[in-house]
C-alpha positions in Angstrom: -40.5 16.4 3.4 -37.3 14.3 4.7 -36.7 10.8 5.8 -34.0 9.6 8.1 -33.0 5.9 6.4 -33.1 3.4 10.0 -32.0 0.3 8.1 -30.5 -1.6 5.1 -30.7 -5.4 5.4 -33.6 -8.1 4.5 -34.4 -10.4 7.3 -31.8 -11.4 9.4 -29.5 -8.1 9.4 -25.7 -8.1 8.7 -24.5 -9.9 10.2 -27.5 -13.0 10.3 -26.9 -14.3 13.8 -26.3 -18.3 12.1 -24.3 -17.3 9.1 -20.9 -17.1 8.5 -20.8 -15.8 4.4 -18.6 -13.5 3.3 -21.2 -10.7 3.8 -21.8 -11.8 7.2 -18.0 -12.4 8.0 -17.0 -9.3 7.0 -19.5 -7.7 8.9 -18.0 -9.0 12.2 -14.4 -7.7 11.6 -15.6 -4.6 10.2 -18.9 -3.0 12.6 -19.6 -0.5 10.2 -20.2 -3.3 7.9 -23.5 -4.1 9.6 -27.0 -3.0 8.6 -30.0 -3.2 10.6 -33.2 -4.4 9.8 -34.6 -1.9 6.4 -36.5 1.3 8.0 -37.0 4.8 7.2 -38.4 7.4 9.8 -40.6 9.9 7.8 -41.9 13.4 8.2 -44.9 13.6 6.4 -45.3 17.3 7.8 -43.7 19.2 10.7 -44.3 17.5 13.9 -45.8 14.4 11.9 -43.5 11.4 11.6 -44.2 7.8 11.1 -42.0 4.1 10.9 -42.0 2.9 8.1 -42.4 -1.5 8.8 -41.9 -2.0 12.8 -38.4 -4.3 12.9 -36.6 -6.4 15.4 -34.3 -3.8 15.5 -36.5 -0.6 16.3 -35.9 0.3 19.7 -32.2 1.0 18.3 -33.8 2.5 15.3 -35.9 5.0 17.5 -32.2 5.9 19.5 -30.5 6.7 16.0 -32.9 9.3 14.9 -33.1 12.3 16.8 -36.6 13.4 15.4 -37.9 10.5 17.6 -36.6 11.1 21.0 -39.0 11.7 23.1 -39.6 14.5 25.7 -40.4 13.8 29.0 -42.7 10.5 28.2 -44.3 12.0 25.4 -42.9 10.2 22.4 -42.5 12.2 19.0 -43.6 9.0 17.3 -47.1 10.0 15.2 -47.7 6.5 14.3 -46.2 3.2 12.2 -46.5 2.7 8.3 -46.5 -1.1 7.5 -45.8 -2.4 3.8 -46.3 -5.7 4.4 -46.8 -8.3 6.9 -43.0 -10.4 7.1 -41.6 -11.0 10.3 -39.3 -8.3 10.5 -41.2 -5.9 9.4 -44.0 -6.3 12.0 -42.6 -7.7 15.4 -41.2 -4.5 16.2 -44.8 -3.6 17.7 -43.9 -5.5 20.2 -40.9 -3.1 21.5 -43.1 -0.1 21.9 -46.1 -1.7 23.8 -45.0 1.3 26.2 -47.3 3.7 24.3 -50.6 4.5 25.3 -51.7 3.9 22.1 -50.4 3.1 18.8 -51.7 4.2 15.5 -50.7 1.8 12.4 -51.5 1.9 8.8 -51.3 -0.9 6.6 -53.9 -2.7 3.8 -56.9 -5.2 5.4 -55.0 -8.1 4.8 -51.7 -6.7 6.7 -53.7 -5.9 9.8 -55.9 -8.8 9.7 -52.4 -10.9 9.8 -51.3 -8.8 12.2 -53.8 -9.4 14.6 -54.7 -12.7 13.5 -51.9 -14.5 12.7 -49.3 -13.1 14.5 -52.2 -12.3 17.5 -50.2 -9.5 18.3 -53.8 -7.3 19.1 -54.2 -9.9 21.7 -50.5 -9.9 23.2 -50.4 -6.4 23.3 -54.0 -5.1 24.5 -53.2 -5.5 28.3 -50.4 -3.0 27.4 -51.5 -0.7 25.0 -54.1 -0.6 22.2 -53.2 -0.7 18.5 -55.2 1.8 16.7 -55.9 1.3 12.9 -56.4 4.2 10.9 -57.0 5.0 7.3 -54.2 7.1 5.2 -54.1 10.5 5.5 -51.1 12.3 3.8 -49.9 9.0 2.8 -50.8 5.9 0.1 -50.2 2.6 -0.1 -49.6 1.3 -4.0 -50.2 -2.6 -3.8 -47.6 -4.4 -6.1 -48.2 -8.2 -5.0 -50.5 -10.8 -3.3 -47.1 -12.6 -1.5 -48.6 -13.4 2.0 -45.9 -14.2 4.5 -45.4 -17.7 5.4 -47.2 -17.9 8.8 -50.5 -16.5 6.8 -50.2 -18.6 3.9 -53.9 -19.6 5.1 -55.1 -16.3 4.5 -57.7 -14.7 1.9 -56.0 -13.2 -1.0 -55.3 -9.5 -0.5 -53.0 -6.2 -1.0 -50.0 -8.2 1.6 -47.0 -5.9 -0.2 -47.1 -2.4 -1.0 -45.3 0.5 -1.5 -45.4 3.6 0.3 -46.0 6.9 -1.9 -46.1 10.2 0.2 -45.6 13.2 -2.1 -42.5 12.3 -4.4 -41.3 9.2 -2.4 -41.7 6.0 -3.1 -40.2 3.4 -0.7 -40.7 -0.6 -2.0 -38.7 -3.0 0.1 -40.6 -5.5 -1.4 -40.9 -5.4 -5.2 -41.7 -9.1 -6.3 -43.3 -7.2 -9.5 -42.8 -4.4 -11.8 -45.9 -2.4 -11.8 -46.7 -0.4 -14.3 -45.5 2.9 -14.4 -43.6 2.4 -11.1 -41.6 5.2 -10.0 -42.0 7.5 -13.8 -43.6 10.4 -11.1 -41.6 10.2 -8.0 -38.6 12.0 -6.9 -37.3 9.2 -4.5 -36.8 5.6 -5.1 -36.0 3.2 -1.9 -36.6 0.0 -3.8 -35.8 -3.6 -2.8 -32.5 -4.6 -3.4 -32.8 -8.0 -1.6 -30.7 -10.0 -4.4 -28.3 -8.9 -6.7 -29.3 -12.0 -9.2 -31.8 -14.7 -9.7 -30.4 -17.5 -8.7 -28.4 -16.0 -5.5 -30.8 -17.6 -3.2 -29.8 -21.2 -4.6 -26.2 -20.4 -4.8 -26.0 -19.3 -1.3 -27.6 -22.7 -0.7 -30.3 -21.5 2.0 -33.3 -21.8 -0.4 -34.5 -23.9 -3.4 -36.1 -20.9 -5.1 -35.1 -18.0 -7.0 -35.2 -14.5 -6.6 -38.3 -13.9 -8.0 -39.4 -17.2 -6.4 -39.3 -15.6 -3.2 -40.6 -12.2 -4.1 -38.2 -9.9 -4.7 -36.6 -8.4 -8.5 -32.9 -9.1 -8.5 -30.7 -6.0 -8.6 -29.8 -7.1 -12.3 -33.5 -7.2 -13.2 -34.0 -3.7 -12.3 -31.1 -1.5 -12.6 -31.7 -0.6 -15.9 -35.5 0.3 -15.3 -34.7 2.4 -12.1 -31.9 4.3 -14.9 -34.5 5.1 -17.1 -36.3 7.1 -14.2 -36.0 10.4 -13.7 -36.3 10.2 -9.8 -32.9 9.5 -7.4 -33.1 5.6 -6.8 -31.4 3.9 -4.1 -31.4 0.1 -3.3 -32.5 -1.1 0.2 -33.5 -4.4 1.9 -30.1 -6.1 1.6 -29.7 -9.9 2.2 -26.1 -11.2 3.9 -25.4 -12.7 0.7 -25.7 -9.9 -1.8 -22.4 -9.1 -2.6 -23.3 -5.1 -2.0 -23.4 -5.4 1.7 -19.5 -5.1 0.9 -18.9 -1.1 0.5 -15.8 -2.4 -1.8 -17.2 -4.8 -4.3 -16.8 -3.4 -7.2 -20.8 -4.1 -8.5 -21.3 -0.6 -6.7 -19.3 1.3 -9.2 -21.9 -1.3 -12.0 -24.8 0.9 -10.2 -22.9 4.3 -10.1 -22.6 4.1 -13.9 -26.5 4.6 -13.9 -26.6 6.9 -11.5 -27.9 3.8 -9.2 -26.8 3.5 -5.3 -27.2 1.9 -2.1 -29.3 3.9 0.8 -26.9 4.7 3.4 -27.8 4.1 6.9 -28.1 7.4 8.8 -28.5 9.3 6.2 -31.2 12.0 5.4 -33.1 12.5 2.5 -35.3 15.0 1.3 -37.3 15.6 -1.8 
């Protein structure tokens, strides 16, 4: 199995279109600073390959993986994996109302948000129809009840998860440490979002923490990830985390433990 990493960054990107931190700065005088929305493509088998969360910036995406060009106007897209229910993880449907029909996969409460809250099985059924389907091949390991803001109204439910399909496991959303998380996979994406608590309130852009928002800091799980036996890469970058800059030296803090960043573009296998 292989997966073709899309995208690096939490909402927003790098650069976040009204921002002007260091992360974001740098990203305008360097362009190979800047990360798209987080992604992976993934073969599940030969011939079968799925999104993994449907971004703003998928259409892009789609171009930089050549497993998805299409032939003719038959598209080599099997389907779209969601993990949660965010914003920019889910308004990519949008982008491929193209298809005839699209298959997703996600828990009760992501497509019930989906096509309640965001309406988007509404908007998009004079285009094309979204088809739900159960997992087959793949599984999706709840790890919190954190409902996006627009469906704070909702029923409690699975609204992140992480998807396991054979010895991956991609979290771009880990507000929790589960138990036993990651002791039998081979590959680790996991949510690098923060490096520290308290970065959201030092950037100024929020009153809560880290964890307040959902997401482990970097310093709260570096040393768990270590202990694994599987290849563990961060993913899900805000601007403000100070890894978005390939210099800062914190990346040689994660090399010591055998820790990196995903890079985008590149292809994993496992």
């Amino acid at each position: 199995m292989r997966l073709h990493v899309l995208g690096t960054a939490a909402g927003g990107g790098v650069p976040q279109w009204n921002c002007a931190c260091p992360g974001c700065a740098g990203a305008r005088a360097v362009p190979s600073r800047r990360r798209l929305h987080a992604s992976v493509a993934v073969e599940t088998e030969p011939g079968r390959v799925y999104l993994v969360n449907a971004t703003p910036d998928i259409a892009e995406q789609i171009e930089r993986c050549p497993w998805l060009h299409p032939e003719g106007r038959r598209t080599r897209l099997s389907g779209v994996i969601l993990t949660d229910a965010e914003l920019d993880h889910t308004l990519g449907l949008a982008r491929l109302r193209e298809a005839d029909e699209l298959e997703v996969m996600a828990t009760d409460a992501v497509r019930d948000a989906v096509h309640k809250g965001l309406g988007l099985g509404e908007v998009l059924a004079p285009y094309t129809r979204l088809r739900w389907r159960d997992f087959d091949g793949v599984a999706l390991e709840p790890l919190s009840g954190k409902r996006p803001r627009y469906a704070r109204d909702a029923c409690d439910g699975d609204w992140v998860s992480a998807l396991r399909v054979g010895g991956l496991l991609y979290a771009p959303s880990t507000g929790v440490w589960t138990d036993g998380f990651g002791e039998d996979a081979d590959l680790v994406l996991v949510d690098g979002t923060f490096w520290d608590d308290e970065e959201p309130r030092t950037a100024g852009f929020s009153t809560k923490s880290a964890t307040g928002m959902g997401h482990l800091p970097v310093l709260a799980t570096r040393d768990r990830l270590a202990a694994l036996s599987a290849r563990c890469l961060y993913t899900h970058l805000n601007n403000t985390n100070p890894l978005v800059d390939p210099d800062s030296p914190l990346h040689e803090e994660l090399a010591d433990r055998g820790l990196g960043v995903a890079a985008e573009g590149a292809v994993l296998t496992w």
